[in-house]
N, CA, C and O atoms as CSV, one atom per row, in Angstrom:
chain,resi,resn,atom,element,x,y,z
A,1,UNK,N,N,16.702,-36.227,-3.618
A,1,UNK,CA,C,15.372,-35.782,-3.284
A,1,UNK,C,C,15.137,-34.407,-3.911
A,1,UNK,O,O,15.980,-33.513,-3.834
A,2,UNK,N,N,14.060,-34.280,-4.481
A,2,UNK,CA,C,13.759,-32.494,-5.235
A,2,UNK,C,C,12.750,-32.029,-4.470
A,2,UNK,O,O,11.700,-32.547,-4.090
A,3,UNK,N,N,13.199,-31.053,-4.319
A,3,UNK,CA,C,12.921,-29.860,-3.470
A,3,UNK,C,C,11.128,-28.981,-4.838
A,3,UNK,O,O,11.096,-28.993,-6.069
A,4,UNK,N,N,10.353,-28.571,-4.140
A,4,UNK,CA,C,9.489,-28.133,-4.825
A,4,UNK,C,C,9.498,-26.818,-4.938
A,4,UNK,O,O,8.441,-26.676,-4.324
A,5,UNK,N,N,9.939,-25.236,-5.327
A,5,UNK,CA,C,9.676,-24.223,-4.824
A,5,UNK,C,C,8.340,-23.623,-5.336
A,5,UNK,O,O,8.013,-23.708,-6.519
A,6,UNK,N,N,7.697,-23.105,-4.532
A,6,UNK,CA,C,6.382,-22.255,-4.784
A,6,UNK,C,C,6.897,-21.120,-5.394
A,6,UNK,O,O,7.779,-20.570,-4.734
A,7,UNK,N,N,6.618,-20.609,-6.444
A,7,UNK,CA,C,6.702,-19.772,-7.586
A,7,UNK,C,C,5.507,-18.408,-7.447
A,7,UNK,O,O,5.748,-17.215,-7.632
A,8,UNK,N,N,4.431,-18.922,-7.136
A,8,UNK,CA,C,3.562,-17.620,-6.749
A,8,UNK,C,C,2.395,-18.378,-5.211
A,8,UNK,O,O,2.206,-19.483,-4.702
A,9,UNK,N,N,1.995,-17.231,-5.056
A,9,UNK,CA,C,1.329,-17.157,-4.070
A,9,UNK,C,C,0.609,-16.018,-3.999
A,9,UNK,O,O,1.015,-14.945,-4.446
A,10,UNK,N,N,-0.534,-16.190,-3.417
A,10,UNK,CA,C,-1.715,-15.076,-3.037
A,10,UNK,C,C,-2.099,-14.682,-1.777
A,10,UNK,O,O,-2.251,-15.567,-0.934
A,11,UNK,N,N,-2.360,-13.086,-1.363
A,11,UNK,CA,C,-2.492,-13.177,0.026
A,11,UNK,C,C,-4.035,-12.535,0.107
A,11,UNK,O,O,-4.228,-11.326,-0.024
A,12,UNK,N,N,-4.520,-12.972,0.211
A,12,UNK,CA,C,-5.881,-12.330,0.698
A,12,UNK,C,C,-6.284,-11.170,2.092
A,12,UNK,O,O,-6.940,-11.320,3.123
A,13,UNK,N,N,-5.598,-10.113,1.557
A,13,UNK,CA,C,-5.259,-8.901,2.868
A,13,UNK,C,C,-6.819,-8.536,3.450
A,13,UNK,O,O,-7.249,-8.662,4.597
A,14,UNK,N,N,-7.386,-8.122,2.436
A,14,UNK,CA,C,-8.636,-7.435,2.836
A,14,UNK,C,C,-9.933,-8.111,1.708
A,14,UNK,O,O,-9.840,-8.306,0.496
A,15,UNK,N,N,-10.992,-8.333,2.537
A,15,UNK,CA,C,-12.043,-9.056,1.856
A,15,UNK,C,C,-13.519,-9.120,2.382
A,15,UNK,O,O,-14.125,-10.160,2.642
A,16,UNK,N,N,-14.034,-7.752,2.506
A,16,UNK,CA,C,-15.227,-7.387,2.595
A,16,UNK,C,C,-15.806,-5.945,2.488
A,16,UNK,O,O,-15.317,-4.959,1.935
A,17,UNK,N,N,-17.407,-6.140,3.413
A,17,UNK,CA,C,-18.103,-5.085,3.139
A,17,UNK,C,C,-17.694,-3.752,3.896
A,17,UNK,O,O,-17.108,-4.541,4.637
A,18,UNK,N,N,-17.474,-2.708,4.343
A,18,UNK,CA,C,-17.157,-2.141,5.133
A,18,UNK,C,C,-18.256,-0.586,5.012
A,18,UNK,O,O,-18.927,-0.241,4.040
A,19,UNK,N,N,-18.146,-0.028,6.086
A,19,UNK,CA,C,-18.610,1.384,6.102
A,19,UNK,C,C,-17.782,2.254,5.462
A,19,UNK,O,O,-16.714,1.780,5.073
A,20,UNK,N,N,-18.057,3.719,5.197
A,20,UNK,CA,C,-17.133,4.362,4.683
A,20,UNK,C,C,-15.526,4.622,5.523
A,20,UNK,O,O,-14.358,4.811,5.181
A,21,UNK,N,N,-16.213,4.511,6.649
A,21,UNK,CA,C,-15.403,5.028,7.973
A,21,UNK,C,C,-14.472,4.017,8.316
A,21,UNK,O,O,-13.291,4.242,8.581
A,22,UNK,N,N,-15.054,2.807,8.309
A,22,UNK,CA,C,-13.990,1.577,8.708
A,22,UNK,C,C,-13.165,1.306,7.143
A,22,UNK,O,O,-11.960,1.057,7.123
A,23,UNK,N,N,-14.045,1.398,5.793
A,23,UNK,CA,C,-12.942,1.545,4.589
A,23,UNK,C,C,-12.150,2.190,4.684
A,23,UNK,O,O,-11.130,1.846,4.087
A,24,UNK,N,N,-12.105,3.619,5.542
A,24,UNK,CA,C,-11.134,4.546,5.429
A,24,UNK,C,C,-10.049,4.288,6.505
A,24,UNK,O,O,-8.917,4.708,6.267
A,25,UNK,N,N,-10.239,3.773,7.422
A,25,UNK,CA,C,-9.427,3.245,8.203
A,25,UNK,C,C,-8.631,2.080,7.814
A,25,UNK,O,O,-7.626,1.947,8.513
A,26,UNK,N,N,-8.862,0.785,6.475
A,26,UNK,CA,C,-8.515,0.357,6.167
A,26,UNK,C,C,-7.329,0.205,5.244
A,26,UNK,O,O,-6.420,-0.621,5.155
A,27,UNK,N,N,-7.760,1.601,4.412
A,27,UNK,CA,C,-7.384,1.796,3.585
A,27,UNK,C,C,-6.232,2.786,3.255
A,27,UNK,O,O,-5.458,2.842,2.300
A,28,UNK,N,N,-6.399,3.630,4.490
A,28,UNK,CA,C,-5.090,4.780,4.850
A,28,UNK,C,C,-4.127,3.908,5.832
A,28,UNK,O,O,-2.914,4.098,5.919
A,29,UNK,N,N,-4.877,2.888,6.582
A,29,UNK,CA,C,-3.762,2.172,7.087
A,29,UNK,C,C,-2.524,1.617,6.357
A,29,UNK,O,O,-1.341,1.905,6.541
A,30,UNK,N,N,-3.273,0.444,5.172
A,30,UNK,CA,C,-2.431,0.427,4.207
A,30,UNK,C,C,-1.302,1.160,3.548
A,30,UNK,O,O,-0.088,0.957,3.598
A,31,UNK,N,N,-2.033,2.093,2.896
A,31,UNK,CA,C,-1.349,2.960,2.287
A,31,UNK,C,C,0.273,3.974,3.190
A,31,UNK,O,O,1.383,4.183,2.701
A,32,UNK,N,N,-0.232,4.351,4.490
A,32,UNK,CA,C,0.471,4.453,5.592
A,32,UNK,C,C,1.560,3.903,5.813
A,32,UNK,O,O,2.680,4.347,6.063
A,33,UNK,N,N,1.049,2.652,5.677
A,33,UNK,CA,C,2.514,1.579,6.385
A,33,UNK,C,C,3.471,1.289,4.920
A,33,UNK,O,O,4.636,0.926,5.085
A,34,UNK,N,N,2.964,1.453,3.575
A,34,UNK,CA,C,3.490,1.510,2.483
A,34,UNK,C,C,4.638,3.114,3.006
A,34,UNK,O,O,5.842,3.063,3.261
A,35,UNK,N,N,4.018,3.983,3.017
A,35,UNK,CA,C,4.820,5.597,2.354
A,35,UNK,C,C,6.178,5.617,3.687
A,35,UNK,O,O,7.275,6.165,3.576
A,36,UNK,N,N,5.549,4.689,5.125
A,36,UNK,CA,C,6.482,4.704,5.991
A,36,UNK,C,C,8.094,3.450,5.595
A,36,UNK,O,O,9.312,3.490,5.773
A,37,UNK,N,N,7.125,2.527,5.022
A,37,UNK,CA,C,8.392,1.244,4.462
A,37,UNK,C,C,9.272,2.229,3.564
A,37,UNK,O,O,10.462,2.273,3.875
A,38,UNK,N,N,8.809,3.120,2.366
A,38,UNK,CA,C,9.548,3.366,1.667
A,38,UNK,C,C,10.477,4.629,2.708
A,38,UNK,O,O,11.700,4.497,2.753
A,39,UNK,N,N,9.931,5.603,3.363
A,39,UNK,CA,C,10.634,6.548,4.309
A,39,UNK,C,C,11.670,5.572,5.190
A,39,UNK,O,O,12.752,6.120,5.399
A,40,UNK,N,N,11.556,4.429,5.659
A,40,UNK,CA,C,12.766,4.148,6.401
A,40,UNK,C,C,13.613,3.195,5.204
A,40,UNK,O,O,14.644,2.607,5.532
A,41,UNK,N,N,13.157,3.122,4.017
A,41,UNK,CA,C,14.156,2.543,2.982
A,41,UNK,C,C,14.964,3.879,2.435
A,41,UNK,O,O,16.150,3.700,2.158
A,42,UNK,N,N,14.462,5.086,2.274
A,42,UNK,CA,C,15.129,6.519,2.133
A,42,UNK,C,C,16.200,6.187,3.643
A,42,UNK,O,O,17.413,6.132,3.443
A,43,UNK,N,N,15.846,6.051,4.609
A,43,UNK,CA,C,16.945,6.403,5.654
A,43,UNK,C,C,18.135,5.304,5.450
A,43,UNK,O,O,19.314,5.527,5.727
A,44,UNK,N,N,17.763,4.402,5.060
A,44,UNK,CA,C,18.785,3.401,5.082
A,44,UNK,C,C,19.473,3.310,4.154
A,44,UNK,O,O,20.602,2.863,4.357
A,45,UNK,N,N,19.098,3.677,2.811
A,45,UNK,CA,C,20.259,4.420,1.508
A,45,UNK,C,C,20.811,5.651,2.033
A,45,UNK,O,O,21.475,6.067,1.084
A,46,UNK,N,N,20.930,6.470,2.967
A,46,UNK,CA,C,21.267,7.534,3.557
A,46,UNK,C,C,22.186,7.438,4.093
A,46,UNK,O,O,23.127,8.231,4.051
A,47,UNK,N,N,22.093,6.182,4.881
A,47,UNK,CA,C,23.269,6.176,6.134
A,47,UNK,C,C,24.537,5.800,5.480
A,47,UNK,O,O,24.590,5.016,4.532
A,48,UNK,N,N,25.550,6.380,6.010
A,48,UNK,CA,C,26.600,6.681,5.586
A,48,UNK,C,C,27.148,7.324,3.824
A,48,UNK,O,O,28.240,7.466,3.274
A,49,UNK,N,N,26.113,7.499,3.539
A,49,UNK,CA,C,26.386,8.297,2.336
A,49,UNK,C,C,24.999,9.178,1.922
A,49,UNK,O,O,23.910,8.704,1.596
A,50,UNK,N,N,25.479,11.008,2.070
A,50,UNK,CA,C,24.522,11.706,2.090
A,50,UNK,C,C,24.123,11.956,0.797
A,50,UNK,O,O,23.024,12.468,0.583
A,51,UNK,N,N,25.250,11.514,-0.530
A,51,UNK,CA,C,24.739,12.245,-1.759
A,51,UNK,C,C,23.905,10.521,-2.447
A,51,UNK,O,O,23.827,10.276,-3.651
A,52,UNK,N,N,23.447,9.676,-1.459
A,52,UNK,CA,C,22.541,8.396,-2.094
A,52,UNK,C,C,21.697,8.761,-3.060
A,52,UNK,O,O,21.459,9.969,-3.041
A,53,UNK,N,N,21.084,8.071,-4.016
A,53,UNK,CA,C,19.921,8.410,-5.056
A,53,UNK,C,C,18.720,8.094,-4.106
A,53,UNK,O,O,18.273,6.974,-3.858
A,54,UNK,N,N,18.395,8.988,-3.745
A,54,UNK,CA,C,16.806,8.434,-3.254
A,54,UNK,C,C,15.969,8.979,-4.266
A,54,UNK,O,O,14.964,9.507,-3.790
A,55,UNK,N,N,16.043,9.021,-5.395
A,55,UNK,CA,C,14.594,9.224,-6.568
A,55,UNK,C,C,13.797,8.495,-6.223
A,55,UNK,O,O,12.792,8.953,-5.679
A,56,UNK,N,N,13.952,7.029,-6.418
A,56,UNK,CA,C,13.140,5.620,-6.371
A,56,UNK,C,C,11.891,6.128,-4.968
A,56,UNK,O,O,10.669,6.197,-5.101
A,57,UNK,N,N,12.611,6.388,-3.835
A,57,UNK,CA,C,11.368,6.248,-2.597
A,57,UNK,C,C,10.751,7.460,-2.769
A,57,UNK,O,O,9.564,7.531,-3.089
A,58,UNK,N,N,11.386,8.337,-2.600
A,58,UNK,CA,C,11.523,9.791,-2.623
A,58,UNK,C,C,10.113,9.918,-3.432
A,58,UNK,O,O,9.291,10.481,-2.709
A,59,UNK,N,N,9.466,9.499,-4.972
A,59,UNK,CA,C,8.871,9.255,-5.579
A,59,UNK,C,C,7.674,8.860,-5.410
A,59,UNK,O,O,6.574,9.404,-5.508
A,60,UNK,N,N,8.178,7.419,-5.033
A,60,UNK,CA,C,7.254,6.872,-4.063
A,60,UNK,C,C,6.035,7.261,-3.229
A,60,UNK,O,O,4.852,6.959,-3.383
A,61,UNK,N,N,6.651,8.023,-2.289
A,61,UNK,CA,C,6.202,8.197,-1.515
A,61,UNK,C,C,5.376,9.874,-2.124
A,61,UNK,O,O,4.605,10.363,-1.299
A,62,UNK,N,N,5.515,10.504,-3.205
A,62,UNK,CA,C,4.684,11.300,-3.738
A,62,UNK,C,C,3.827,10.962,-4.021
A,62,UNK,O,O,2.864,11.695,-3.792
A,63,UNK,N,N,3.529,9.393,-4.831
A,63,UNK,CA,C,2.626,8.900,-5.409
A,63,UNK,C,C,1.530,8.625,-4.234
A,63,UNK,O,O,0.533,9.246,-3.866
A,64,UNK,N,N,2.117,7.497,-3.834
A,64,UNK,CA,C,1.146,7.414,-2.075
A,64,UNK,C,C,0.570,8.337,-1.762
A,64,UNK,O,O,-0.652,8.202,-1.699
A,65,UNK,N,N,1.172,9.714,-1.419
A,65,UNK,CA,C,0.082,10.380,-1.135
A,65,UNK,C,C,-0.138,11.120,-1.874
A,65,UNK,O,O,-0.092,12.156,-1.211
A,66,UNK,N,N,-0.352,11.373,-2.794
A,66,UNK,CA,C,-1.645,11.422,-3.809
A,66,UNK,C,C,-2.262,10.461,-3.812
A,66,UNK,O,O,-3.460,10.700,-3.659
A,67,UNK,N,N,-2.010,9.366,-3.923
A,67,UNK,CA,C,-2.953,8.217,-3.960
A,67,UNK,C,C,-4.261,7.751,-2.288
A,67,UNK,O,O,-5.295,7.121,-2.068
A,68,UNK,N,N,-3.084,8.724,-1.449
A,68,UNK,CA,C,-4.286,8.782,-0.198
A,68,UNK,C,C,-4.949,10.031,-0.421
A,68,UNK,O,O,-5.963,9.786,0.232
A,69,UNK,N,N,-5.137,11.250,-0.884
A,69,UNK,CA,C,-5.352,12.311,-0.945
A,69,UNK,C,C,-6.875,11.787,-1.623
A,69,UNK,O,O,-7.997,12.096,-1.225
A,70,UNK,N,N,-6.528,10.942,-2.714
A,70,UNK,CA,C,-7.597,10.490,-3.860
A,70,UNK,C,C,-8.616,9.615,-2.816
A,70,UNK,O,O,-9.831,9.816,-2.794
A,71,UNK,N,N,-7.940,8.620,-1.962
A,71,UNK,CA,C,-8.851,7.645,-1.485
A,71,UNK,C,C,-9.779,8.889,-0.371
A,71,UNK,O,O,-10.967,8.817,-0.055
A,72,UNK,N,N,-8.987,9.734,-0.051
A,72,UNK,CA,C,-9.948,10.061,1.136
A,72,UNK,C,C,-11.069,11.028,0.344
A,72,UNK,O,O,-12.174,11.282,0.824
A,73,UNK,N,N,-10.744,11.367,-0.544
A,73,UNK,CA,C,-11.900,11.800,-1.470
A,73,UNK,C,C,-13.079,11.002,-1.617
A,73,UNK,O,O,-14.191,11.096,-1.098
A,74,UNK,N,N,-12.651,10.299,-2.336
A,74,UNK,CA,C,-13.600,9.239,-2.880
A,74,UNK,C,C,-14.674,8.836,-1.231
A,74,UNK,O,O,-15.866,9.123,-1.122
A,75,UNK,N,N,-13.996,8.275,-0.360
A,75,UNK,CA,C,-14.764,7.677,0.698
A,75,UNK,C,C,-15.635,8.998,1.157
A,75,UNK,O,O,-16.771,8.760,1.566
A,76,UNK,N,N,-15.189,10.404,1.122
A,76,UNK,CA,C,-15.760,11.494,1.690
A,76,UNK,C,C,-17.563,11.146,0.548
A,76,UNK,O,O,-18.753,11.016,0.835
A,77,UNK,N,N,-16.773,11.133,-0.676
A,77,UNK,CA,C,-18.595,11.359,-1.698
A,77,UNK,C,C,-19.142,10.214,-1.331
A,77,UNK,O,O,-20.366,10.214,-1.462
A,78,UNK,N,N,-18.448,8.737,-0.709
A,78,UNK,CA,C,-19.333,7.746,-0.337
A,78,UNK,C,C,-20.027,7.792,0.648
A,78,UNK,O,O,-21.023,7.077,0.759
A,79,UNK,N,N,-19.593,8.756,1.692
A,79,UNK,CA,C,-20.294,8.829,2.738
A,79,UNK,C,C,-21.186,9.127,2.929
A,79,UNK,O,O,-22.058,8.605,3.624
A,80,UNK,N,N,-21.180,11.016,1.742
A,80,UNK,CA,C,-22.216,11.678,1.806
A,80,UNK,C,C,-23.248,10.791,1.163
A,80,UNK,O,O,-24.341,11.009,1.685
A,81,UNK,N,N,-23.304,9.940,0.293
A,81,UNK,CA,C,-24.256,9.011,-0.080
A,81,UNK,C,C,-24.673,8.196,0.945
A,81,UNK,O,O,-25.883,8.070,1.135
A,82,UNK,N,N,-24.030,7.731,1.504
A,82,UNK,CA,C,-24.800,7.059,2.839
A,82,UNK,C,C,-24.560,5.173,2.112
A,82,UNK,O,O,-25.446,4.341,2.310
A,83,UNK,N,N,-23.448,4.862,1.432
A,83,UNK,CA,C,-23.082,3.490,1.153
A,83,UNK,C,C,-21.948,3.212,1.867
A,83,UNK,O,O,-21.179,3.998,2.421
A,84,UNK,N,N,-21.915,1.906,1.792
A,84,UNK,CA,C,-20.794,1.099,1.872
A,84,UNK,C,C,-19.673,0.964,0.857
A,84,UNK,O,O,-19.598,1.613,-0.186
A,85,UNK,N,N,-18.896,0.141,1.236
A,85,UNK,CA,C,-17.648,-0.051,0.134
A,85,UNK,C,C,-17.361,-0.992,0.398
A,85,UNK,O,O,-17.277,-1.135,1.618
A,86,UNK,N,N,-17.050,-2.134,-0.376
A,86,UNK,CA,C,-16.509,-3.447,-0.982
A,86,UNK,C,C,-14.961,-3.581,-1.169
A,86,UNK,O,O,-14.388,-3.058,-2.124
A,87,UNK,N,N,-14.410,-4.199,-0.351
A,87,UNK,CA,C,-12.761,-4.152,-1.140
A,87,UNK,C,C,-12.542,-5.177,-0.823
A,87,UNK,O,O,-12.867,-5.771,0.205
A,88,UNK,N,N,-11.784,-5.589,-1.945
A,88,UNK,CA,C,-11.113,-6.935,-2.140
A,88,UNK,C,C,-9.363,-6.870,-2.749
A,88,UNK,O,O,-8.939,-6.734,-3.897
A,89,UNK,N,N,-8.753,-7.005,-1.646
A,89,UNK,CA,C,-7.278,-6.715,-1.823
A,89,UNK,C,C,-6.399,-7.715,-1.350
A,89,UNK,O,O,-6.133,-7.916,-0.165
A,90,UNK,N,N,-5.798,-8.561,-2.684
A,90,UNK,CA,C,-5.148,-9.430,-3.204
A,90,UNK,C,C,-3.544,-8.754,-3.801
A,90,UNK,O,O,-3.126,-8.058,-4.726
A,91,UNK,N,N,-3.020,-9.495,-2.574
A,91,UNK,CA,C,-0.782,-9.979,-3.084
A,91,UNK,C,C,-0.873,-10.893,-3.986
A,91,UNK,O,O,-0.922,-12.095,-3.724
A,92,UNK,N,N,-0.896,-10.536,-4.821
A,92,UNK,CA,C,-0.115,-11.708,-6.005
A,92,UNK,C,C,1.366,-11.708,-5.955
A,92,UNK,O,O,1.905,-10.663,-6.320
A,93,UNK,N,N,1.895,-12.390,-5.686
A,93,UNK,CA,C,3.969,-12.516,-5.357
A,93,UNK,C,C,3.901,-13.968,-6.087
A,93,UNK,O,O,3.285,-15.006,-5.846
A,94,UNK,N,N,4.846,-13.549,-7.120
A,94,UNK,CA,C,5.345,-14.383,-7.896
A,94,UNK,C,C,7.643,-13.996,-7.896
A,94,UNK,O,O,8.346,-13.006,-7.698
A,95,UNK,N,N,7.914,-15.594,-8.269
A,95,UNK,CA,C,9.119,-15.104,-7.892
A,95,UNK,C,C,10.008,-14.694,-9.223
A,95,UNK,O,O,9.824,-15.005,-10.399
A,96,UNK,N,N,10.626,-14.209,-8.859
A,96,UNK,CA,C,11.535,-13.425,-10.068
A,96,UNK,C,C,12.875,-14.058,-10.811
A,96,UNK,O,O,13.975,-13.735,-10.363
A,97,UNK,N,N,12.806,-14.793,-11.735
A,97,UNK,CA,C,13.972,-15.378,-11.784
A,97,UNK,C,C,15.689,-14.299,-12.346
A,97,UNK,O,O,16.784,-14.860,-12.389
């Protein structure tokens, strides 16, 4: 009997109109639970060995926030405009051979 494996898949996280206020809540959430995955992946290359490479998260997690620093910008000039924001945020996971 053969087995089929699914090779990619799509997740449809986020998919609408939002206020600036609920985008921003959306969107730092995200980003949030990203800079925290990589902070407890720093603790867990840690444990039991203090001289671990944490470049990789360590990094990471610079980028993130800059990358929230940027979003909360952006939603601040949307606000003062008095619009909405549109996001459409798609996992593409494909597998790695």
């Amino acid at each position: 009997m053969e087995t089929m494996i699914k090779t990619k898949q799509k997740i449809q996280l986020v998919d609408g109109t939002f206020t600036p206020s609920e985008a921003g809540d959306v969107i730092l959430a995200l980003i949030d639970e990203k800079i925290n995955f990589h902070k407890l992946q720093r603790i867990s290359w840690c444990e039991g060995s203090s001289d671990a490479n944490t470049n990789y998260p360590d990094g990471r997690i610079q980028e993130l926030q800059e990358e929230k620093r940027i979003a909360k910008e952006f939603i601040a000039s949307v606000r003062n405009e008095g619009k909405k924001l549109r996001i459409d945020g798609v996992l593409n996971i494909t597998l790695e051979e």
